[in-house]
C-alpha positions as protocol buffer text, in pm:
chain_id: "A"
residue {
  index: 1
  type: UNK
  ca { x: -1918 y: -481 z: 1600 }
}
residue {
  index: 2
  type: UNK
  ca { x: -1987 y: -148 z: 1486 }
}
residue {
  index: 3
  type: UNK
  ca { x: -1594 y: -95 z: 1420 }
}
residue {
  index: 4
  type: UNK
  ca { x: -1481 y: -366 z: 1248 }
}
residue {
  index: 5
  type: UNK
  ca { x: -1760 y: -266 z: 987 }
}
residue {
  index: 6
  type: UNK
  ca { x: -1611 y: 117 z: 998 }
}
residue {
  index: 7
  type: UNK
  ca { x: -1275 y: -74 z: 953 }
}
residue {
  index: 8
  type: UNK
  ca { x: -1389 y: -311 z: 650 }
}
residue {
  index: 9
  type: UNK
  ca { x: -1528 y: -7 z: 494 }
}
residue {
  index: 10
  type: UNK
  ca { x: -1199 y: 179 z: 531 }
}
residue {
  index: 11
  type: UNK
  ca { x: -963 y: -145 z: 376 }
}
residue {
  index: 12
  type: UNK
  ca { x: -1220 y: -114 z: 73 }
}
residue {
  index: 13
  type: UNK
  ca { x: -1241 y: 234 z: 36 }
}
residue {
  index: 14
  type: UNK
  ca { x: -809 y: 223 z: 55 }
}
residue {
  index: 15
  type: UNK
  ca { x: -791 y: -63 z: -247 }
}
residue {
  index: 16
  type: UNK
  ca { x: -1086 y: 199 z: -416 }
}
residue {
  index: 17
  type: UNK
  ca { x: -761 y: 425 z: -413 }
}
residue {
  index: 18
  type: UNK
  ca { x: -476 y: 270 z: -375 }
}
residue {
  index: 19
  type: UNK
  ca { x: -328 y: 527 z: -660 }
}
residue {
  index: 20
  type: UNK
  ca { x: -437 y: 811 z: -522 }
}
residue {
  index: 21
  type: UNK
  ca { x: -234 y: 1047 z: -273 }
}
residue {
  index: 22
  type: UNK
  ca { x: -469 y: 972 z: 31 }
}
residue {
  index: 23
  type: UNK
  ca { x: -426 y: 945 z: 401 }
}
residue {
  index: 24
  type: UNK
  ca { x: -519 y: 869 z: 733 }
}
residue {
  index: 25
  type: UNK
  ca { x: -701 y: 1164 z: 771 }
}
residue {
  index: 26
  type: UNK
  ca { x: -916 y: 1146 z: 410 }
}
residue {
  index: 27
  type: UNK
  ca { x: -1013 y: 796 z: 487 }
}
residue {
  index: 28
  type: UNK
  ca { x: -1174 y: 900 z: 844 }
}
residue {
  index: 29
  type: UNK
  ca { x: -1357 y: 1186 z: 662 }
}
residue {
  index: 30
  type: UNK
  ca { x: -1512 y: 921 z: 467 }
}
residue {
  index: 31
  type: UNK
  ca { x: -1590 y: 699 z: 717 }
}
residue {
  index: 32
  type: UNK
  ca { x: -1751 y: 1012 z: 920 }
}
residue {
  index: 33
  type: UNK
  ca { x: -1517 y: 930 z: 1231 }
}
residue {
  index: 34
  type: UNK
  ca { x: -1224 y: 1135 z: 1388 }
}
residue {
  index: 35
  type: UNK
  ca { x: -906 y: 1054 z: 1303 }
}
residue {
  index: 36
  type: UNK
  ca { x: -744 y: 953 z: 1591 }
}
residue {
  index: 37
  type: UNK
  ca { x: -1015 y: 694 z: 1691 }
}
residue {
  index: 38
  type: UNK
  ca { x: -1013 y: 534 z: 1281 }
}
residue {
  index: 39
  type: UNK
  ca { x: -632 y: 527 z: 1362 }
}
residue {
  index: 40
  type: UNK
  ca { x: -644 y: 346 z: 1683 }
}
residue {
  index: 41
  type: UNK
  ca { x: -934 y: 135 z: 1581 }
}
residue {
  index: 42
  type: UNK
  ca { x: -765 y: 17 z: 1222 }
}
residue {
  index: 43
  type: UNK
  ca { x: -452 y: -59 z: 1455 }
}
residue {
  index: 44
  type: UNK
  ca { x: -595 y: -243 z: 1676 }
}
residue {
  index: 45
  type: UNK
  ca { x: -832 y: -461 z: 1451 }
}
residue {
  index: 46
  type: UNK
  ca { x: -546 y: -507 z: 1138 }
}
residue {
  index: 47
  type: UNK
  ca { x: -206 y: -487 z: 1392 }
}
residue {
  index: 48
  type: UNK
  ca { x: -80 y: -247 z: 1103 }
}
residue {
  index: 49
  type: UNK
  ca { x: -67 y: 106 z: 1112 }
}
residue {
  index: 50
  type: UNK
  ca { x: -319 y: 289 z: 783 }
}
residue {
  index: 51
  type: UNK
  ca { x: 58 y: 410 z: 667 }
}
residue {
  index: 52
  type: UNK
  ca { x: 209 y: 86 z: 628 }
}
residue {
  index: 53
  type: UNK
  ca { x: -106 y: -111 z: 511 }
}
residue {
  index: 54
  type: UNK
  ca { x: -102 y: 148 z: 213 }
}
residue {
  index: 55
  type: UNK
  ca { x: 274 y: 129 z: 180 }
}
residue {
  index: 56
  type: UNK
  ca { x: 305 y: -260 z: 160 }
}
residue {
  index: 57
  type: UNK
  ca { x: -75 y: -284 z: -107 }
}
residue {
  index: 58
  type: UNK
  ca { x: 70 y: -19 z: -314 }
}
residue {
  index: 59
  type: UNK
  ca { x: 429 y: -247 z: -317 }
}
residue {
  index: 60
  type: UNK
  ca { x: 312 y: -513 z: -358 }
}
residue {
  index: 61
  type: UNK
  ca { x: 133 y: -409 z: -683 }
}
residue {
  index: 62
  type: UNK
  ca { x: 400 y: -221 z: -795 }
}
residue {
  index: 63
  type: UNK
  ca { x: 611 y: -551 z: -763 }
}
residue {
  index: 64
  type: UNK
  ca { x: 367 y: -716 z: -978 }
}
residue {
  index: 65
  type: UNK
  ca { x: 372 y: -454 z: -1209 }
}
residue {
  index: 66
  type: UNK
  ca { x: 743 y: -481 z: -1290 }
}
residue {
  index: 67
  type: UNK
  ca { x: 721 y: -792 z: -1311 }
}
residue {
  index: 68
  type: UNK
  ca { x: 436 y: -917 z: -1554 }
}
residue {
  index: 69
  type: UNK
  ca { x: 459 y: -536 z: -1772 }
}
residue {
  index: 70
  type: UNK
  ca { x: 780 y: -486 z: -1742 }
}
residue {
  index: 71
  type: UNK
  ca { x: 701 y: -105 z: -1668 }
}
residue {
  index: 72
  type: UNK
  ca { x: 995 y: 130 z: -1644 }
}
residue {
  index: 73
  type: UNK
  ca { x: 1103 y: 155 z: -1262 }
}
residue {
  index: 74
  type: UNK
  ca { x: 1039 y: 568 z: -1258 }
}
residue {
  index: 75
  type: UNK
  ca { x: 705 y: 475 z: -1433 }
}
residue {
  index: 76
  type: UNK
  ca { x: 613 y: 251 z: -1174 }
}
residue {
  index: 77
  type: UNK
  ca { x: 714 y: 473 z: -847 }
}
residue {
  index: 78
  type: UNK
  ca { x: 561 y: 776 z: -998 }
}
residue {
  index: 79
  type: UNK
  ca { x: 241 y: 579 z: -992 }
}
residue {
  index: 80
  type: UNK
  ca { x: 238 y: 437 z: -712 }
}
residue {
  index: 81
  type: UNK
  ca { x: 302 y: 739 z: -538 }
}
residue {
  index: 82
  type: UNK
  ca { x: 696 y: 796 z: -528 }
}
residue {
  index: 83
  type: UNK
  ca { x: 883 y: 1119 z: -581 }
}
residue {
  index: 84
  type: UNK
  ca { x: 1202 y: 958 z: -711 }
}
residue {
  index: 85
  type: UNK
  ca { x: 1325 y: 642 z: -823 }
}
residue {
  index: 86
  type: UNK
  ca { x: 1580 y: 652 z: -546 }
}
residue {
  index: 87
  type: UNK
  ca { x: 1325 y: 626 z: -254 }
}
residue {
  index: 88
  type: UNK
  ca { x: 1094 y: 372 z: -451 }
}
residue {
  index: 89
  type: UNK
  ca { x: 1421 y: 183 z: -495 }
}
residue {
  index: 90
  type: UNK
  ca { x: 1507 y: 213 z: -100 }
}
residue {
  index: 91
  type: UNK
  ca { x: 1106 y: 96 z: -18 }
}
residue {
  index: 92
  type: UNK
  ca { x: 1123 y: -181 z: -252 }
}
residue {
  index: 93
  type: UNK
  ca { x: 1422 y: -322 z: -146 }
}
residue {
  index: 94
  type: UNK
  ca { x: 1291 y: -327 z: 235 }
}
residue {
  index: 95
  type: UNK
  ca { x: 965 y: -482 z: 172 }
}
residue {
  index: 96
  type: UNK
  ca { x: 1076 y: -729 z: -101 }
}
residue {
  index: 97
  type: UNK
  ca { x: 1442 y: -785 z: -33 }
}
residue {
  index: 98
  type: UNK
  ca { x: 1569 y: -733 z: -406 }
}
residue {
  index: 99
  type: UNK
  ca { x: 1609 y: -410 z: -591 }
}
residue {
  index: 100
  type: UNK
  ca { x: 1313 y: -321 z: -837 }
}
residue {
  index: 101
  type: UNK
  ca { x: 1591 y: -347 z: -1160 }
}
residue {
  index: 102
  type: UNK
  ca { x: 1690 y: -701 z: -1019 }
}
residue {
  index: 103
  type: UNK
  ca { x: 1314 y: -807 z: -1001 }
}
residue {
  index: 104
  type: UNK
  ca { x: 1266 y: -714 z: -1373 }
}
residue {
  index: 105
  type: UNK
  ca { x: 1601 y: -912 z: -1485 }
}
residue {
  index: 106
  type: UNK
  ca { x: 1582 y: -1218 z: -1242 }
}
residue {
  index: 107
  type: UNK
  ca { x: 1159 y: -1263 z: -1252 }
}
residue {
  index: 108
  type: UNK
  ca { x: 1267 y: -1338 z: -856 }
}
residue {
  index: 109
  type: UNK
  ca { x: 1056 y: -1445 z: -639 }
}
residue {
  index: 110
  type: UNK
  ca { x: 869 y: -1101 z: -442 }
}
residue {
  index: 111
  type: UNK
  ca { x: 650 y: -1030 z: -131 }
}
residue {
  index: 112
  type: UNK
  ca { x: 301 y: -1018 z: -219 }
}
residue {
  index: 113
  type: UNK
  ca { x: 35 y: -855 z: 108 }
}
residue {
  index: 114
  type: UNK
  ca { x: -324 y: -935 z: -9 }
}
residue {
  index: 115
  type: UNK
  ca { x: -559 y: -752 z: 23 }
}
residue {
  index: 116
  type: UNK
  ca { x: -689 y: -775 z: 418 }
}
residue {
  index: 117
  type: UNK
  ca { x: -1094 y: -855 z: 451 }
}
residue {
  index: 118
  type: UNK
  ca { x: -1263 y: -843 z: 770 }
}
């Protein structure tokens, strides 16, 4: 029982700072577990790896974002943790199937991953 409470812990610390630059290995530190074993244990209680739990929040969001403030697309993948446009452009299209500029101009419909809660 003892690590699905390290694990809830961990999804609410990740939403805490879901704009910052963290990883795997920041999130253990504040959980005051090793690495590997908050890795294996998050796997095995979510089914998703820390990476792509991160990856598909902060997308998800960002969809959102373009959607309802009609934020600039570099805007948005700067905050949300993107170096270019390019690569934002190449994540967004494989998590929501449409380009971020098509999202804005068509208001079509996106992926949305909730937040998980144990």
């Amino acid at each position: 029982m003892e690590w699905i409470n390290i694990v809830q812990k961990a999804l609410n610390y990740m939403e805490d700072h879901l704009l910052d630059d963290i990883h795997s290995e920041q999130i253990a530190e504040a959980m005051y577990i090793s690495n590997a074993y908050f890795q294996k244990t998050f796997k095995i209680v979510t089914r998703l790896s820390v990476s792509d739990y991160l990856r598909n929040r902060r997308l998800s969001l960002a969809g959102e974002e373009l959607l309802l403030k009609n934020s600039k697309v570099m805007d948005t993948a700067l905050k949300y943790g993107y170096e270019s446009s390019e690569s934002f452009t190449k994540a967004f299209t494989r998590f929501h199937g449409i380009t971020p500029s098509v999202a804005q101009k068509t208001a079509g419909k996106l992926r949305y991953f909730s937040p998980l809660n144990i």
